[in-house]
C-alpha positions in Angstrom: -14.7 19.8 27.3 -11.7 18.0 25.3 -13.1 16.2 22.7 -11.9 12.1 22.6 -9.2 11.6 19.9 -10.2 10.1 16.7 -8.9 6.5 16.7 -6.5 5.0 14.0 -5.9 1.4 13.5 -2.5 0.5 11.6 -2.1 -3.2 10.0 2.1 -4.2 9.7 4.4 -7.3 9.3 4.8 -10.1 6.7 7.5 -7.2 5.1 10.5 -5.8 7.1 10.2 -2.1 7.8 12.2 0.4 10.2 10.1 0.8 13.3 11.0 3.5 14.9 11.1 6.0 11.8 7.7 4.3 11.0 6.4 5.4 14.6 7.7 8.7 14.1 5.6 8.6 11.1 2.8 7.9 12.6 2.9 10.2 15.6 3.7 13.2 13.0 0.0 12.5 11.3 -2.5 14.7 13.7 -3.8 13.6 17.1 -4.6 10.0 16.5 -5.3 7.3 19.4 -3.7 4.7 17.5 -4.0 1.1 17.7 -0.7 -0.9 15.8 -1.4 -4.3 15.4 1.4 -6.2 13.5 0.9 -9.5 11.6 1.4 -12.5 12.1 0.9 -12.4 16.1 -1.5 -10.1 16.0 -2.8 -8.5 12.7 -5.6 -10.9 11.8 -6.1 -12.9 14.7 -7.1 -9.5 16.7 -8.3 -7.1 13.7 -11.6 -7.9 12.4 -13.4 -6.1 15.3 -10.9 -3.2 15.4 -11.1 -2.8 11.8 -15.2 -2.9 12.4 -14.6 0.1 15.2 -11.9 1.9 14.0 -12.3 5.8 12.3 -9.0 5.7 10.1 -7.4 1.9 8.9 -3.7 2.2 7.5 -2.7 -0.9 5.8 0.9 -1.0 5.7 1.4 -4.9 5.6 2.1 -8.0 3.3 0.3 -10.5 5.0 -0.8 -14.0 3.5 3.0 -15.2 3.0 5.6 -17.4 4.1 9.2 -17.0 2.7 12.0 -19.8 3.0 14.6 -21.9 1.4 14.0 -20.1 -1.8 9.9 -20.5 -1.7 6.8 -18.8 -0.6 3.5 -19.9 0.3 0.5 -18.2 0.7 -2.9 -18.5 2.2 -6.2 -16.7 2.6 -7.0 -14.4 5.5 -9.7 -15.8 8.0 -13.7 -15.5 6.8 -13.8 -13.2 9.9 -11.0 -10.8 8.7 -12.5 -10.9 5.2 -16.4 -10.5 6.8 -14.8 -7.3 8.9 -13.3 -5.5 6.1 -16.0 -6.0 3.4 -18.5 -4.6 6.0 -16.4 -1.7 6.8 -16.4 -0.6 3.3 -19.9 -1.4 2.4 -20.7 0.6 5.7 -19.1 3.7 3.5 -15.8 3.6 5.9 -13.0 3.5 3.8 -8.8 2.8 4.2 -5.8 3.8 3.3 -3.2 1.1 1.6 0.8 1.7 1.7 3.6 0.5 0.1 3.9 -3.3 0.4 0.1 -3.7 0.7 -0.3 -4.0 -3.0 1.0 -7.4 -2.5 -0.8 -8.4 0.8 -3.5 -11.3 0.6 -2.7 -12.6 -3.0 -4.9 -15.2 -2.1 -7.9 -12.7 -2.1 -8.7 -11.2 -5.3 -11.5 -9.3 -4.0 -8.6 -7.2 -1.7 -7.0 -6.2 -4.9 -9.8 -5.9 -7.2 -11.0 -3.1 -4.4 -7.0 -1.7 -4.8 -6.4 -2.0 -8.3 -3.7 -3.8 -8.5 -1.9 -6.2 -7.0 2.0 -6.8 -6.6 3.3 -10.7 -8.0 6.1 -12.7 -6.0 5.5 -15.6 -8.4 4.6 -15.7 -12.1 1.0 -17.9 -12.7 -2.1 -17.5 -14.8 -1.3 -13.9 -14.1 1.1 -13.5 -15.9 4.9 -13.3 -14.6 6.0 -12.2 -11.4 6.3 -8.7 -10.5 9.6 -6.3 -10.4 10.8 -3.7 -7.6 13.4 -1.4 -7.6 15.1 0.4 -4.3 15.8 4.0 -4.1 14.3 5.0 -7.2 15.2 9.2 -7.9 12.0 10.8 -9.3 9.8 13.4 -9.2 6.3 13.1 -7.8 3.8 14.8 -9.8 0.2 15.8 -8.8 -2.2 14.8 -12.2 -5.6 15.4 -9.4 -6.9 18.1 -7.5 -8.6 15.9 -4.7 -8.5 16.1 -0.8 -5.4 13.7 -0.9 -3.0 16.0 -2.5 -4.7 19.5 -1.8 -2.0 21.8 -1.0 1.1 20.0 -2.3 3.2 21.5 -4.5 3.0 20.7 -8.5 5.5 18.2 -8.0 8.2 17.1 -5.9 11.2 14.9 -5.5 11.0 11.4 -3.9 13.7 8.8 -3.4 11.8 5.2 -2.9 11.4 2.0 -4.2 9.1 1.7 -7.3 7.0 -1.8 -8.7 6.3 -3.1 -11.7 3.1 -4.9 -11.3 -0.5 -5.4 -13.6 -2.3 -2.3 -12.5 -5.2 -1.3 -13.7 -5.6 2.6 -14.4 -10.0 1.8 -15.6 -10.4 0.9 -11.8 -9.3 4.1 -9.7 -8.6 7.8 -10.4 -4.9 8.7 -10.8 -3.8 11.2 -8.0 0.2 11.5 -8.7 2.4 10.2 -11.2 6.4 9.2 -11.4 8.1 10.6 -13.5 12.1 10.6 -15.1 11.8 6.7 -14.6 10.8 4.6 -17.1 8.1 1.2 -15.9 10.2 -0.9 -18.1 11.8 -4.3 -17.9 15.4 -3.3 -18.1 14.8 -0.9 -14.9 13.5 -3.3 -12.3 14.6 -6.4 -10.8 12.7 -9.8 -10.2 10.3 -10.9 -7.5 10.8 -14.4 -8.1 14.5 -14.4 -8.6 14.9 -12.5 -5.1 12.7 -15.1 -3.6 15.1 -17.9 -5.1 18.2 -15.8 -3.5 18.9 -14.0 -6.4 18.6 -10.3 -5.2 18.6 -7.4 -7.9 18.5 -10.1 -10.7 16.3 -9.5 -13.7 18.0 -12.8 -15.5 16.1 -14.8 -17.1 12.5 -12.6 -16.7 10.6 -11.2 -18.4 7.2 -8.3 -18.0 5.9 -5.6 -20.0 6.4 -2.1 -19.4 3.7 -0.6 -16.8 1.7 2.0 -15.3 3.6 5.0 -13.5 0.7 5.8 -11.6 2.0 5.6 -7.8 -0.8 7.2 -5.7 -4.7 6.9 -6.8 -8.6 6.4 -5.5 -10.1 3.2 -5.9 -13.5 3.6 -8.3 -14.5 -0.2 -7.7 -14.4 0.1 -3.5 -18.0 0.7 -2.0 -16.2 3.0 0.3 -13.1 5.6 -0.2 -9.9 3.6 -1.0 -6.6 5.4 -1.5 -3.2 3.5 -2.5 0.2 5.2 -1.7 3.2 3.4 -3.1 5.4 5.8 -0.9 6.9 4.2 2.2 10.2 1.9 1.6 12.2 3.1 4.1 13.1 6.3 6.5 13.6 8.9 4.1 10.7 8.6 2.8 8.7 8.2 6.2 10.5 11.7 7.2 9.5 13.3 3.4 7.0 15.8 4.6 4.4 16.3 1.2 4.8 12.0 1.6 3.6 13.0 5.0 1.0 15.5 4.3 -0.3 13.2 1.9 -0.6 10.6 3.9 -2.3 12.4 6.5 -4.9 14.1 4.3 -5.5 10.5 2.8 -6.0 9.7 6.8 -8.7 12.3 6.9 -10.4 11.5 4.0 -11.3 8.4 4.1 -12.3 8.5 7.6 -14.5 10.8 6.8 -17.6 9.1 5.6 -19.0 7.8 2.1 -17.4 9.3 -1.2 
């Protein structure tokens, strides 16, 4: 007898992202009943039991924000999203966080306490606002043999937007590094500026120079926790040791307590 299909809950929206690569993404990850829920229609209102239920979670959303005439504001989730998620990972169930995510919920330092980071749109007690940078050459080097990046090669070449953003290297174990691209100030752009409609402005801002960790396992999660800063845009949906690792990343942290 066919066994069911392990089940696979995705989290989107609050960020702009290609769809149809991004499904193709999904579908190329192993035999997954997938559920895609996709903020702010559906992604909190109708997660907290889904994310209770589900084998794998992908977050690959920025939710918490609302961007216009040159501001943002931001909220909390709901008690009930943030009730769902904490007993999932204190059940031993863990996630997987993409891209974007790092700046999701600002409101909710727990959510990036458990990450490790945590991208800035706005400068505050913080410190300044964060930087980004598009289509970003580098090579993607494995520093951690782990189930995350078992079987990828040594290194390989990614073209993808990169952040500069506090992130804290004492609260997860590295798993792949960028390098050729320096995490300075003169190489990144803005948050703040782009919100104000300055895009691909650095004037006037200021941040020091940062980790170049881009993929790494939270140490402060009760339950496996993997970041991937991979996923702008098509090319890198479509890169396939991006998708291996993604997949793998799936697995293992579906699998179980660490």
């Amino acid at each position: 007898m066919r066994q069911s299909r392990r089940t696979l809950l995705v989290l989107s929206g609050g960020h702009p992202y290609e769809a149809g690569p991004f499904d193709d993404l999904l579908r190329s990850l192993g035999d997954w009943d997938i559920t895609h829920l996709i903020h702010p229609d559906g992604g909190e209102a109708d997660a907290a039991d889904a994310i209770c239920a589900t084998e794998a979670l992908l977050f690959y959303d920025m939710a918490g924000y609302s961007f216009g005439e040159g501001r943002v504001e931001m909220r909390p989730p709901s008690a009930a999203f943030r009730e769902a998620l904490s007993t999932r990972f204190e059940s031993g169930r863990g996630a997987v966080a993409m891209h974007h995510a790092l700046a999701g919920w600002a409101l909710w330092p727990e959510w990036h306490d458990w990450l490790g980071g945590q991208f800035h749109y706005q400068p505050g007690a913080h410190g300044p606002d964060s930087g980004y940078r598009h289509d970003v050459a580098y090579d993607a080097r494995i520093v951690a043999d782990h189930p995350v990046t078992r079987g990828l090669p040594a290194s390989f070449p990614v073209t993808d937007e990169l952040y500069l953003c506090p992130i804290d290297e004492a609260a997860f174990t590295p798993l792949v590094r960028a390098r050729g691209f320096a995490f300075t100030r003169d190489n990144f752009y803005s948050a703040a500026n782009a919100v104000a409609g300055a895009m691909f402005s650095n004037e006037g801002w200021d941040h020091p120079a940062g980790s170049d960790c881009i993929a790494w396992e939270s140490r402060t999660c009760p339950a496996p926790l993997v970041y991937l800063q991979f996923g702008d845009g098509p090319a890198t949906y479509a890169n396939p040791h991006v998708r291996r690792m993604l997949a793998q990343a799936l697995d293992y942290t579906s699998g179980g307590t660490a």
